[in-house]
C-alpha positions as CSV (number, residue, x, y, z in Angstrom):
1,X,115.9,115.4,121.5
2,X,116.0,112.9,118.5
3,X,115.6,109.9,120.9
4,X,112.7,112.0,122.6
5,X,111.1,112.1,119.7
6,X,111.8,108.7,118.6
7,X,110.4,107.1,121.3
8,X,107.6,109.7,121.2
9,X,106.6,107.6,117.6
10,X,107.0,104.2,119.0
11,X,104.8,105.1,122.1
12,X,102.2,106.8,119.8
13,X,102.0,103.8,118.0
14,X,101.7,101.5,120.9
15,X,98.8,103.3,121.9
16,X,97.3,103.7,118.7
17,X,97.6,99.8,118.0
18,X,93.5,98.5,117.6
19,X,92.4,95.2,116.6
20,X,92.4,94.5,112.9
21,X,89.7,94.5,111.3
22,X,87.3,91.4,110.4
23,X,87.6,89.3,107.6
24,X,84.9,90.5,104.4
25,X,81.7,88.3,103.7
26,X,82.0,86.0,101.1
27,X,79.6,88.2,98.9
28,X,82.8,90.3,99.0
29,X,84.8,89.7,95.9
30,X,88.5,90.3,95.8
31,X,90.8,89.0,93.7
32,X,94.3,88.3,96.4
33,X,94.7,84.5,96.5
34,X,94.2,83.9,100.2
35,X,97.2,82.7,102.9
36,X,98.4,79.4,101.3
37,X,98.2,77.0,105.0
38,X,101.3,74.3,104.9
39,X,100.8,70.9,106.5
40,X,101.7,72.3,109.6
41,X,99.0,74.7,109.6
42,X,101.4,77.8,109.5
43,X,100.9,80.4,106.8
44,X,103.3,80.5,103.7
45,X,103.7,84.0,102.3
46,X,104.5,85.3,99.1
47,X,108.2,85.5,98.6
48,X,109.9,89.1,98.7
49,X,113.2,89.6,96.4
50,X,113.6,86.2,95.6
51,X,113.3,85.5,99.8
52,X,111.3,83.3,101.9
53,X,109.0,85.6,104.2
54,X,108.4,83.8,107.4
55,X,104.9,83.7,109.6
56,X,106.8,83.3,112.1
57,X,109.3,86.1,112.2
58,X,108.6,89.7,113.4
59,X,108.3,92.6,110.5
60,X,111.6,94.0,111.3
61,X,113.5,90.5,110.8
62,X,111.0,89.9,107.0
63,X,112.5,93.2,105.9
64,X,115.8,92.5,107.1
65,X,116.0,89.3,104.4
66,X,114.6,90.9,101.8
67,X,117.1,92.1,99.4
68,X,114.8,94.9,97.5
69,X,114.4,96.6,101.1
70,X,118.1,97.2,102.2
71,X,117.0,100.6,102.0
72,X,113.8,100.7,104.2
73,X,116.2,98.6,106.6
74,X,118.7,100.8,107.0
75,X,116.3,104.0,107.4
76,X,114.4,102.2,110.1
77,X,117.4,102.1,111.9
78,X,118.9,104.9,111.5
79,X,115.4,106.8,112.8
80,X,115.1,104.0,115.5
81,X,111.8,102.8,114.4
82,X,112.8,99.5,113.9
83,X,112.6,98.0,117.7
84,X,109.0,99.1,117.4
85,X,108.6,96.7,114.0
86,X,110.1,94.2,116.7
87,X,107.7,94.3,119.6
88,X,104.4,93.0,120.1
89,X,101.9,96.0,118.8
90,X,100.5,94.7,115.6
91,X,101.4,97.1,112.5
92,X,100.8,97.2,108.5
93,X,103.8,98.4,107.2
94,X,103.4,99.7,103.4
95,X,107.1,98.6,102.5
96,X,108.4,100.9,99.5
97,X,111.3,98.8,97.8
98,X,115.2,100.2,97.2
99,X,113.9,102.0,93.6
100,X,111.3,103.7,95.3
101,X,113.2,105.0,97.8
102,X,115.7,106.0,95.8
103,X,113.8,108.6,94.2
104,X,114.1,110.7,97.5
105,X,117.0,113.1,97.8
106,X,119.8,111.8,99.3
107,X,119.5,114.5,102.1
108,X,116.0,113.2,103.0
109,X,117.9,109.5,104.1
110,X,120.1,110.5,105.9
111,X,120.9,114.1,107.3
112,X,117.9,114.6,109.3
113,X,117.3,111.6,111.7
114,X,114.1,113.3,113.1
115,X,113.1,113.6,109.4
116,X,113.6,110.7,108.3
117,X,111.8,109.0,111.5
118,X,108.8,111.2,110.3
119,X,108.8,109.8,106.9
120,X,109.1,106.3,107.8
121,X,106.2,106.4,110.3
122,X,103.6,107.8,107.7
123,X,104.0,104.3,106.3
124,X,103.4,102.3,109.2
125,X,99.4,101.7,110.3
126,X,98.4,100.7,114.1
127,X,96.1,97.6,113.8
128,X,96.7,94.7,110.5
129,X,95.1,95.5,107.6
130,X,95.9,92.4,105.1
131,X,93.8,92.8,101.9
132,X,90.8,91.3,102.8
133,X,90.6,94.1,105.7
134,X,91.6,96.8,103.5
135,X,88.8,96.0,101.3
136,X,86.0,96.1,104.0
137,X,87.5,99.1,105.0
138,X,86.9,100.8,101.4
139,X,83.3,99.4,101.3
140,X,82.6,100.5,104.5
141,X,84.3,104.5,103.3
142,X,81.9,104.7,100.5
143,X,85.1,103.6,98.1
144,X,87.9,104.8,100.1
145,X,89.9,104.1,103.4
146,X,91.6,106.4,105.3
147,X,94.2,105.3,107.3
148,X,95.5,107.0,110.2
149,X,99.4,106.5,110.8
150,X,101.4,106.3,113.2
151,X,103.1,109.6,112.0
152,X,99.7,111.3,112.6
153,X,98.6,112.0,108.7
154,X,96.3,109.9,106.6
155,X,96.9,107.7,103.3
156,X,93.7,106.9,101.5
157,X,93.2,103.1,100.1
158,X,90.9,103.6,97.1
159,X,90.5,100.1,94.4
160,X,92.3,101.0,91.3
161,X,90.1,98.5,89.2
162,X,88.7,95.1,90.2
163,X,91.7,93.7,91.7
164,X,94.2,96.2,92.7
165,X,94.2,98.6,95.5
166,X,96.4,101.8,95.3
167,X,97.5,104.2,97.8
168,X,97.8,107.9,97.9
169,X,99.6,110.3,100.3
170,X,98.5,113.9,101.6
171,X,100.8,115.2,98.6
172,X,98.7,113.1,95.9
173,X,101.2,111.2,94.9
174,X,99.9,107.0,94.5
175,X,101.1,104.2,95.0
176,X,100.3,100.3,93.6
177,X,101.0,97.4,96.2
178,X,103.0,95.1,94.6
179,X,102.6,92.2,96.6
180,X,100.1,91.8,98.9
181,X,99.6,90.1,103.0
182,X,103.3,89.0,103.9
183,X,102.3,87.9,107.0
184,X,104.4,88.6,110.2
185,X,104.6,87.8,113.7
186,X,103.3,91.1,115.1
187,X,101.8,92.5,111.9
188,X,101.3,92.2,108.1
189,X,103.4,93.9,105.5
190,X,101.9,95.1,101.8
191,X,104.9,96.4,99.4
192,X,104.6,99.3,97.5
193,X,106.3,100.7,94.4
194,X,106.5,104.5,95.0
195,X,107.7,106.3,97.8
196,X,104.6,108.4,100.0
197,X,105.5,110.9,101.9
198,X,103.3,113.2,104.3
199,X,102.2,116.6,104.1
200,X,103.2,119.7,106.4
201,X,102.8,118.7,109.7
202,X,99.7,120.7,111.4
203,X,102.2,122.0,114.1
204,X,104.2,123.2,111.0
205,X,100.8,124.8,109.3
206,X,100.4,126.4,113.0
207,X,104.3,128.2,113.1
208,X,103.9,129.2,109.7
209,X,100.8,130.7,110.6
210,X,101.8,132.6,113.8
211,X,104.8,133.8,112.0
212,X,102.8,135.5,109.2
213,X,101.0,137.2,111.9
214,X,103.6,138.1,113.9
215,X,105.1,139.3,110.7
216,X,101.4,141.7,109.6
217,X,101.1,143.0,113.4
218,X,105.1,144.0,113.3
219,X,104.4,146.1,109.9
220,X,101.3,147.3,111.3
221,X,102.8,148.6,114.2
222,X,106.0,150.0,112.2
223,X,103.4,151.7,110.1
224,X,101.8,153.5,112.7
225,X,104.7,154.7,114.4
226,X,106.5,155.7,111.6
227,X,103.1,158.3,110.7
228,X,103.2,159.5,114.8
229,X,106.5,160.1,113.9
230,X,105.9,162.3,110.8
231,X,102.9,164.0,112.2
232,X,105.0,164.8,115.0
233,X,107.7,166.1,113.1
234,X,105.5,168.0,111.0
235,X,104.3,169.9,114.2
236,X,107.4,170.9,115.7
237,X,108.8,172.2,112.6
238,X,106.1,174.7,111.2
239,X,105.6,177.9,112.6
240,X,103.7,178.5,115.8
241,X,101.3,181.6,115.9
242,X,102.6,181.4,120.1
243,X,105.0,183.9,121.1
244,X,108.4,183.1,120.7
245,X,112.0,183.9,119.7
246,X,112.5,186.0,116.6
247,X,113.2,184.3,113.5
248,X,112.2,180.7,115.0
249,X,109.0,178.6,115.2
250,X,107.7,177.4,118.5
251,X,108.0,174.0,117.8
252,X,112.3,175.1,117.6
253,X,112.2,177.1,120.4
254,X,110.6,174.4,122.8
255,X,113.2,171.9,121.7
256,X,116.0,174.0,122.3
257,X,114.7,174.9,125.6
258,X,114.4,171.2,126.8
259,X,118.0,171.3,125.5
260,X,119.1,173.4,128.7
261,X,117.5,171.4,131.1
């Protein structure tokens, strides 16, 4: 069931993968220094814990050297998410570093695999949204972006100021990126300094629903009988105006007639 559901998130996201979006006009003002180009033409990104982030490298092997993601490295393969940060589906992957995943309960990393594969998937986007695409995206929202994840939920890019953007998760909790547009192989990668986690799942909302209901119609129902029952009882025990033994109601008399037979 685990793997099932596993490969049920890295097939989701293949199919959710879209082209990034387009670079922003140049009346577009954003602050992120663009990709430095070498002499080679290949693009040099920002370092990550003291590490050299490669172009050229796939997401899963960028996080793999960095030494503030240990964490995030060993959660993506304990859920199995991580040969999908190694194919060729383009992702963003908002990349919370060992402190802020350290704020989770320990339960929460590893004692539920299907869990934990849920968690890590709300911060992994279909498509490459670098900065320059996230910024479009919140002009184009009216001052927010909402990103669909692979996990199904939503985060919501909003600027925090001239120059940063911040995230926020269906619990309300934000997020700053820390370092922007590490540039990947199949993907780019922002990290974050929080942990975001996603709200009840809508199947979730759905069972919790029917349950309650189940729950009303069963009192309902036990309330009902239980006043058929008393009315009943109420009628075999009083006295009945209809002939009968001496001393005894009707109601008595019947029952100890059906006794006999």
């Amino acid at each position: 069931m685990k793997r099932m559901m596993v490969a049920g998130f890295a097939g989701a996201a293949a199919m959710m993968i879209g082209g990034a979006l387009g670079a922003v006009s140049s009346q577009d003002v954003f602050s992120q220094p663009k990709p430095i180009v070498d002499a080679g033409g290949g693009v040099m990104n920002p370092m990550v814990g003291g590490q050299a982030m490669l172009a050229n490298r796939n997401l899963l092997e960028n996080i793999a050297a960095s030494p503030d993601h240990t964490m995030l490295t060993a959660a993506l393969r304990d859920s199995g998410l991580g040969d999908a940060l190694k194919g060729q589906g383009q992702f963003t992957l908002f990349a919370p570093t060992n402190m802020a995943l350290s704020t989770l309960p320990a339960r929460a990393m590893g004692e539920n695999k299907a869990q934990l594969a849920r968690m890590i998937s709300y911060l992994m986007v279909p498509g490459k949204y670098d900065s320059r695409a996230l910024l479009k995206a919140i002009g184009e929202g009216g001052g927010q972006a909402k990103l669909r994840t692979v996990e199904g939920g939503v985060l919501v890019a909003r600027m925090n100021g001239p120059t940063n953007v911040i995230l926020m998760d269906e619990k309300g909790a934000t997020a700053d990126i820390a370092i922007y547009d590490v540039y990947d192989r199949n993907g780019v990668m922002h990290v974050i300094d929080h942990m975001l986690e996603p709200g009840m799942a809508a199947r979730q909302v759905a069972s919790r629903c029917k349950r309650k209901k189940a729950a009303g119609l069963a009192r309902g129902f036990l309330f009902v009988l239980n006043l058929a029952v008393t009315a009943d009882w109420d009628r075999s025990s009083a006295p009945d105006s209809r002939p009968g033994p001496a001393g005894s109601g009707c109601g008595l008399w019947r029952a100890r007639r059906r006794g006999r037979h």
